[in-house]
Residue, then its C-alpha position, 0 to 999 in steps of 0.5 A: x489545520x494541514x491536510x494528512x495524506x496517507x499513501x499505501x506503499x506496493x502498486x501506488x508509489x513502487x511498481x512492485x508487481x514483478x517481484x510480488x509474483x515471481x515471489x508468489x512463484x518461487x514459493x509456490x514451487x518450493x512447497x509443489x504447488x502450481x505457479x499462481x498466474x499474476x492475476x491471482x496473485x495481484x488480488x491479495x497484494x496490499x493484505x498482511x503476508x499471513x493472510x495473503x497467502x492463505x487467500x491464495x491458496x486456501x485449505x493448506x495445512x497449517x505447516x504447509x501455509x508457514x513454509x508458503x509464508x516463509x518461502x514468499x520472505x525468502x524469495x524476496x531476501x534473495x532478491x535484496x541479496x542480488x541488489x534487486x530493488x523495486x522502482x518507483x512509479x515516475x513522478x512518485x517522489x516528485x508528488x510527495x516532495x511537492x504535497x510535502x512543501x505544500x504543507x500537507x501531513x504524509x503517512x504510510x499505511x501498508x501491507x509490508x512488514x517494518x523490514x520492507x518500511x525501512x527499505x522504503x524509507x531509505x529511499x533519498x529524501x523519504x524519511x524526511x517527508x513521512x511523520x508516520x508510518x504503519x504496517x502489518x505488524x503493528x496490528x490489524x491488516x487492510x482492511x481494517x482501519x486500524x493503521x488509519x487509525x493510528x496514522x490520525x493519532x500519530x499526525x493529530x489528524x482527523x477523518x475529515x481532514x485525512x485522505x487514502x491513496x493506495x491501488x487495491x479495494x483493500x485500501x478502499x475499504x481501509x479509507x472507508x472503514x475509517x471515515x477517510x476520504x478514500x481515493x485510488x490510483x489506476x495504475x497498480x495491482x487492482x483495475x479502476x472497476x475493482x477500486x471503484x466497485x469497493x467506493x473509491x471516490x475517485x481513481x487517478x489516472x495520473x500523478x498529475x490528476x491525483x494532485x489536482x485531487x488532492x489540492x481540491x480536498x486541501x481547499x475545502x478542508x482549509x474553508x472548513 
């Protein structure tokens, strides 16, 4: 049986670090806080929005905590509305194309909401390469396992022969929590130190190494 893959979308495959802070910013501003520096803001990207911005800033009001919420998806739309979109990480869409002629199984299991999902998924050639997708919104967030869940049920997949690639302890713990193999990528939100505190088997330094990866995990699941 084919090999699934399920790849988290923000800091492993869209550098997306500028615009999650600057968001954070805008938001924090629009409500008299601080501006968070970029380290604290890149500790909660990969959580669900709701309980992202309350772990950024803990203790506010609950009217406070919704307009923090709503500030943060504004900013982003205002983003949208100028043309703004978030690049890919070089040789992202390469490595899905390649895994997907492979024959491996993809998936996405992020901490966006469906609207973001679908702005990914209308990147060129995505949408015919992934055969689920999860988010946020459709349940529990990282990093509970419910997304692997429902990634493994949606491709008929199971634990031994799933993989998580993502770039935070969130999508470590995730993979761990559901008995996947849980691999990280270094050049995201979370330092290979952080990845590998939470029990990532292995932390990429590249593409290229992540493929060579993932090639040795499709070889031992075939011999299984």
């Amino acid at each position: 049986m084919r090999p699934l893959a399920v790849f988290d979308i923000d800091g492993t495959l869209v550098d997306s670090r500028a615009s999650i802070h600057r968001a954070a910013c805008e938001a924090a501003r629009a409500i008299g806080l601080p501006e968070p520096d970029y380290d604290r803001v890149r500790q909660i990207v990969g959580l669900s929005l709701e309980h992202a911005m309350a772990v950024l800033e803990p203790g506010l009001p609950p009217d406070d905590l919704a307009r923090f919420i709503a500030g943060f998806r504004a900013s982003f739309q205002r983003m949208y509305d100028e043309g703004h979109e978030e690049p890919l990480y070089p040789d992202a869409t390469a490595t899905l194309r390649r895994l997907h002629r492979d024959g491996w199984r993809l998936a996405l299991a992020t901490g966006q909401n469906r609207r973001g999902v679908a702005r990914n998924l209308a990147r060129e050639g995505w949408a015919d390469m992934f055969l689920s997708t999860h988010c946020a919104e459709d349940g529990p967030g990282k990093p509970d396992p419910a997304m692997l869940h429902a990634a493994m049920a949606a491709c008929d997949s199971e634990p031994e022969r799933t993989v998580m690639i993502g770039d935070t302890a969130h999508d470590i713990l995730m993979a761990r929590n559901a008995g996947v193999l849980p691999l990280g990528v270094a050049w995201g939100f979370h330092t290979v130190e952080e990845q590998q505190a939470a029990g990532a088997r292995h932390v990429a330094r590249s593409f290229s190494e992540l493929t060579v990866v993932l090639d040795g995990f499709a070889a031992l699941t075939r011999a299984a």
